[in-house]
Backbone bond lengths (Angstrom), bond angles and torsions (degrees), N, CA, C in turn:
res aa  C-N    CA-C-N  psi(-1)  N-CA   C-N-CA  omega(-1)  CA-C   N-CA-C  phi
1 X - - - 1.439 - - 1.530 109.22 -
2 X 1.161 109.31 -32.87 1.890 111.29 -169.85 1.407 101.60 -71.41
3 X 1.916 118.98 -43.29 1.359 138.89 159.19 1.398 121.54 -34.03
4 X 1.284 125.59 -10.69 1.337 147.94 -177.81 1.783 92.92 73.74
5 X 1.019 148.21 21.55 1.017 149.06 169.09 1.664 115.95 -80.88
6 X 1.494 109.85 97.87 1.653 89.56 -157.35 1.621 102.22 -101.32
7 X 1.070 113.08 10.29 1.661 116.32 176.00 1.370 115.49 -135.54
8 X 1.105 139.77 139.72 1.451 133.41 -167.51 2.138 92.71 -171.74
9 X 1.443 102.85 146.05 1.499 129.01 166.20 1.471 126.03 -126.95
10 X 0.822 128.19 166.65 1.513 127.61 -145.91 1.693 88.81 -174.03
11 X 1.701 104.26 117.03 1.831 95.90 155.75 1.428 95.76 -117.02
12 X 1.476 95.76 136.59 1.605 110.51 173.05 1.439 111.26 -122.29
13 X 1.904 106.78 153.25 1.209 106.86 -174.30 1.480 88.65 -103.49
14 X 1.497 122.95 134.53 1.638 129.22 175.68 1.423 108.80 -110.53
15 X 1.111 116.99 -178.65 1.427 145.13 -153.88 1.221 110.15 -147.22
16 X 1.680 127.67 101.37 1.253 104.12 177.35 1.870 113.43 -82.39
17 X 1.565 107.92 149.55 1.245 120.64 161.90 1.435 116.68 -121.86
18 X 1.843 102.26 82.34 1.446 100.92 180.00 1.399 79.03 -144.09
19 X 1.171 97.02 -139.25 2.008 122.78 -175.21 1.232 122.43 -114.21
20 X 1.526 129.81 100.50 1.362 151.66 -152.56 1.993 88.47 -37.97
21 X 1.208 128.20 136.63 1.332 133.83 157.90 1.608 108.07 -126.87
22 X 1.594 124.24 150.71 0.851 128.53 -177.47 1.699 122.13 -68.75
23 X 1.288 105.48 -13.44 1.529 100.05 169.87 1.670 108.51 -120.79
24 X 1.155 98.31 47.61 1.966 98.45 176.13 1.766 85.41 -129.95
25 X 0.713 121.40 155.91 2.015 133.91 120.19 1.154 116.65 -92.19
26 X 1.468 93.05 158.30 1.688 112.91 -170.17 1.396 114.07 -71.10
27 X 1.658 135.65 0.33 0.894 138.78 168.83 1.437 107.68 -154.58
28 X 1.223 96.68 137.95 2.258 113.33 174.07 2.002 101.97 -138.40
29 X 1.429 64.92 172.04 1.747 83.09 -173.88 1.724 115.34 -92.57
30 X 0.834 121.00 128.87 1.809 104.28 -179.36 1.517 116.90 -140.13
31 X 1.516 89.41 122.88 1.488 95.49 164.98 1.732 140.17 -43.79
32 X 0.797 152.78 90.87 1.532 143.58 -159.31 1.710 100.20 -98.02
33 X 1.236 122.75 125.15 1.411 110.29 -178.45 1.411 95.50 -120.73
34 X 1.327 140.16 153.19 1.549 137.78 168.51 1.668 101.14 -139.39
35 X 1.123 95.52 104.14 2.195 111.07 172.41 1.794 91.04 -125.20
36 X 1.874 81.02 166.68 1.282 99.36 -164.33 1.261 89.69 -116.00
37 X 1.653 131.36 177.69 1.860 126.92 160.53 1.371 105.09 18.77
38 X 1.503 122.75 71.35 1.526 133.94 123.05 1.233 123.09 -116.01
39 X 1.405 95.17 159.74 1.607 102.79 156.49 1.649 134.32 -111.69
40 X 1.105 121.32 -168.56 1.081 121.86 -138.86 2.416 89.86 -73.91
41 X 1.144 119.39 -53.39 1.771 97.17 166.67 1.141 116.72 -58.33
42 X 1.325 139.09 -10.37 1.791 131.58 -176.13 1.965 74.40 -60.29
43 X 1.086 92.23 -84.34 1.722 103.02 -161.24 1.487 132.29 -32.27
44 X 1.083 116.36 -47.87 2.070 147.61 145.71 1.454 93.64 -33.42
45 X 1.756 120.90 -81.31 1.379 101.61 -164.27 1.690 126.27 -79.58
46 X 1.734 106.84 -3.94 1.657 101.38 162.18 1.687 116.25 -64.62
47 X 1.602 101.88 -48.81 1.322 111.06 -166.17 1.381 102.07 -63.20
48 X 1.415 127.92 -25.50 1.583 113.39 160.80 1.293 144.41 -93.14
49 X 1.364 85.36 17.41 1.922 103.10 -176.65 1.390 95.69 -119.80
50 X 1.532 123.17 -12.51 1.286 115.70 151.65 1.353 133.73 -55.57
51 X 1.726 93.47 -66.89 1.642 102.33 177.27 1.177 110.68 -56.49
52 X 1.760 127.97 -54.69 1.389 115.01 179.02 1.160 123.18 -33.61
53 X 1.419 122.95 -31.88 1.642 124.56 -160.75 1.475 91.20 -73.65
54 X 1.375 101.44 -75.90 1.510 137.40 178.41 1.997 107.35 -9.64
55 X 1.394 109.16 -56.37 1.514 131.59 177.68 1.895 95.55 -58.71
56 X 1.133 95.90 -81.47 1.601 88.13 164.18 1.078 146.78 -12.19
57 X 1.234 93.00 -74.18 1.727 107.49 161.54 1.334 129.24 -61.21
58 X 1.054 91.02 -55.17 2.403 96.57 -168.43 1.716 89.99 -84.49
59 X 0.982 130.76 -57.09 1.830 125.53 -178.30 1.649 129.55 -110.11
60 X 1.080 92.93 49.41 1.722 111.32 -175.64 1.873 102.71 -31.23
61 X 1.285 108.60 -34.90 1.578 104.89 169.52 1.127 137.37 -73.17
62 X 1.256 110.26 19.64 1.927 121.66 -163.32 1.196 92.52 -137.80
63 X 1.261 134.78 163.78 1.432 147.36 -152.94 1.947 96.80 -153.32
64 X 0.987 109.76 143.65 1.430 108.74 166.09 1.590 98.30 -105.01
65 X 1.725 81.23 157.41 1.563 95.62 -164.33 1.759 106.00 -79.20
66 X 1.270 143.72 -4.18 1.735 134.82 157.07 2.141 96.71 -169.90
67 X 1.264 95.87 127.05 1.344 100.15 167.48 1.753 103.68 -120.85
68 X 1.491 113.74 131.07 1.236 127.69 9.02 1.440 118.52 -66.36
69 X 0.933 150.78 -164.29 1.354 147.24 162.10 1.440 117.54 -82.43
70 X 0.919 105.14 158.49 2.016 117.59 174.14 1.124 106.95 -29.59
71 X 0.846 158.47 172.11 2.043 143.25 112.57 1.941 106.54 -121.39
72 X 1.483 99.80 98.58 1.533 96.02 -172.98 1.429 97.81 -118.26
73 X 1.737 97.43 133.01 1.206 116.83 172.53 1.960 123.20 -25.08
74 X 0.825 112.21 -152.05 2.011 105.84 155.12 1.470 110.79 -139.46
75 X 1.382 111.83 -3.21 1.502 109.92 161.12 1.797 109.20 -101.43
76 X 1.078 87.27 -17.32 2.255 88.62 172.55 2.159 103.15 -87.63
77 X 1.438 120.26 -18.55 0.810 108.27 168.99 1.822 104.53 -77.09
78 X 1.316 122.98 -65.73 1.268 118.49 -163.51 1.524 106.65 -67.01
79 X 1.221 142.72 -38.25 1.313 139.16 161.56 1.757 122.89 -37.49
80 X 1.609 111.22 -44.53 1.474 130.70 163.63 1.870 119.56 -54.37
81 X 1.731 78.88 -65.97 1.662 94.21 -168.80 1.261 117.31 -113.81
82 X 1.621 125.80 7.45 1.618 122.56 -179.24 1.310 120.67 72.94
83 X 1.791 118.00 8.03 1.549 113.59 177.84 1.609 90.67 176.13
84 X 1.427 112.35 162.89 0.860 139.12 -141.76 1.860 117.54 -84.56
85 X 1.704 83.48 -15.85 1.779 91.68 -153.61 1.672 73.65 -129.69
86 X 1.076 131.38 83.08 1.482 119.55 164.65 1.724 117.99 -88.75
87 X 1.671 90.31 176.16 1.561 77.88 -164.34 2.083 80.16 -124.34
88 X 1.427 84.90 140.16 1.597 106.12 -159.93 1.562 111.37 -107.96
89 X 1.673 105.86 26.89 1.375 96.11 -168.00 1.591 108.53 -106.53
90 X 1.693 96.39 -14.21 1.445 97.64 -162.53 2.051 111.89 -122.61
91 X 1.747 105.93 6.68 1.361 112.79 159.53 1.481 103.35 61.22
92 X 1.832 118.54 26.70 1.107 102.53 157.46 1.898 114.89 -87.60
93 X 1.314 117.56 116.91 1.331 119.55 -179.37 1.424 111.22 -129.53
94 X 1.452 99.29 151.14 2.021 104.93 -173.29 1.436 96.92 -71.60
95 X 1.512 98.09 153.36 1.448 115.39 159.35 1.174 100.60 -128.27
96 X 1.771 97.11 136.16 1.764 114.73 171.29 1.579 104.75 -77.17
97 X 1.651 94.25 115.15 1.748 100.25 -173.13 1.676 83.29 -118.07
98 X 1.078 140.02 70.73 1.337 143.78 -166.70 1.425 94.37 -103.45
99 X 1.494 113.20 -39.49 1.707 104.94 -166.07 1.691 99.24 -86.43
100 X 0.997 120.41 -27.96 1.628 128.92 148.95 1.903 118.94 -14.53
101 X 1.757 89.26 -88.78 1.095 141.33 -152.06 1.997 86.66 -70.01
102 X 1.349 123.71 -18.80 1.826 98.77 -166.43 1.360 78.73 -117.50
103 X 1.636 106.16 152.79 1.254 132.15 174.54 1.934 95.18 88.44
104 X 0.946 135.95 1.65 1.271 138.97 -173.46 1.656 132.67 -50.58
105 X 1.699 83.56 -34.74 1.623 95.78 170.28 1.406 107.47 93.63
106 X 1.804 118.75 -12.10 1.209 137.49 146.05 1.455 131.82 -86.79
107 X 1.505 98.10 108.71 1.882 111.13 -149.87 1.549 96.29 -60.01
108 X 0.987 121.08 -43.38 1.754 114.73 -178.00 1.075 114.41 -70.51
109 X 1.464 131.72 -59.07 1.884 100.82 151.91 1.644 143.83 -27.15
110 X 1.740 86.54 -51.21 1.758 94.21 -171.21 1.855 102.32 -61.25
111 X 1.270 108.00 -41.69 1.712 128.97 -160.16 2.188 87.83 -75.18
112 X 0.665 146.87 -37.85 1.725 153.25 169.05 1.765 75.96 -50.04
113 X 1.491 102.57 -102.00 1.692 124.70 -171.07 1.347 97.16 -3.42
114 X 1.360 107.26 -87.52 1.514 124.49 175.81 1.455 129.29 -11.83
115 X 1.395 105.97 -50.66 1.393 123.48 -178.03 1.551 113.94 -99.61
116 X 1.408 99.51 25.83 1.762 104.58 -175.64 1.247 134.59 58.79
117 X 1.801 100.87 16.89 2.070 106.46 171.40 1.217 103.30 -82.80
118 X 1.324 96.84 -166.35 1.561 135.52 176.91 1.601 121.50 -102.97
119 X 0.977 111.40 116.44 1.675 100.72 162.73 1.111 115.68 -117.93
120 X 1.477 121.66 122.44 1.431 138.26 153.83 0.975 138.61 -74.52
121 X 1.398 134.26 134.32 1.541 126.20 151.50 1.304 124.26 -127.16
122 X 1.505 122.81 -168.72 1.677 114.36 -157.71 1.869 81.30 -119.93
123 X 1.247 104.29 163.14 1.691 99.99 170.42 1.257 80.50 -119.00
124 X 1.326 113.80 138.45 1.387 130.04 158.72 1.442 115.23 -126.88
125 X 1.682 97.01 80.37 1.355 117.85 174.01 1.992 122.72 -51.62
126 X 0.806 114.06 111.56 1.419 106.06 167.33 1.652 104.47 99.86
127 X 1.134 116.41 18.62 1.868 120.92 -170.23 1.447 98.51 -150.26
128 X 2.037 102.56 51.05 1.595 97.21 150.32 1.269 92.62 -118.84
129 X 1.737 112.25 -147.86 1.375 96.08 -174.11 1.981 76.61 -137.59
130 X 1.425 97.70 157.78 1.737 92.80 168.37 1.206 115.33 -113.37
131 X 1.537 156.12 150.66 0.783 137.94 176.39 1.227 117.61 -107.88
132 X 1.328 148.45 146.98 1.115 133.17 -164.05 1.699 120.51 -125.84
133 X 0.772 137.14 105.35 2.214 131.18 -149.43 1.150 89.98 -103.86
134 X 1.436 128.51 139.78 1.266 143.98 -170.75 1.465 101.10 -128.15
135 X 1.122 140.11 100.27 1.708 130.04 148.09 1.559 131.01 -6.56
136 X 1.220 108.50 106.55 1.789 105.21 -177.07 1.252 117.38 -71.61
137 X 1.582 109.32 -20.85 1.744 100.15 -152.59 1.758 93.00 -83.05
């Protein structure tokens, strides 16, 4: 920036120094971006005209899953998907079955209802199992 250079990127390979978790590895790749006087889309739409390129380029065989990208609120993420960082590939999302769920005759539903929550669930269409009985004689 002092360089009169008021935008600059950097990919770095890091190292984490924290505490092994089951959905991290011990090393990722990271973008570093440094701009001067933006706001918060200057930054959103470089970092996605980066990666888009980036996908292109280094793995022409992989497709990203929607360009432009998502842009979800943080109460439309946790309201949708129950957390903040969802994963958007596979359209599992809650449904408010609240008008369902009260009067149910199931005290932990009715007792939520009751107290003015929400109850959710996931439909997981196509992931029961059927069984099918065939006649021996």
């Amino acid at each position: 920036m002092v360089a009169g250079v008021e935008r600059y990127f950097q990919i770095a390979r890091c190292f984490r120094d924290e505490d092994q978790r089951g959905d991290r590895q011990p090393e990722f790749t990271q973008l570093d971006l440094e701009m001067s006087f933006v706001q918060r889309d200057d930054v959103m739409r470089l970092a996605e005209d980066l990666f888009t390129k980036l996908v292109a380029k280094i793995v022409p065989h992989k497709r990203l899953f929607a360009t432009p990208f998502p842009r979800l609120t943080y109460q439309e993420a946790m309201d949708r998907f129950g957390k903040d960082n969802p994963d958007l590939r596979y359209g599992m999302e809650l449904k408010d079955i609240t008008d369902l769920a009260g009067g149910s005759g199931f005290k932990v539903f009715d007792s939520v209802v009751a107290s003015g929550g929400h109850v959710r669930g996931l439909n997981a269409s196509g992931c029961g199992i059927t069984l099918g009985l065939r006649s021996t004689s």
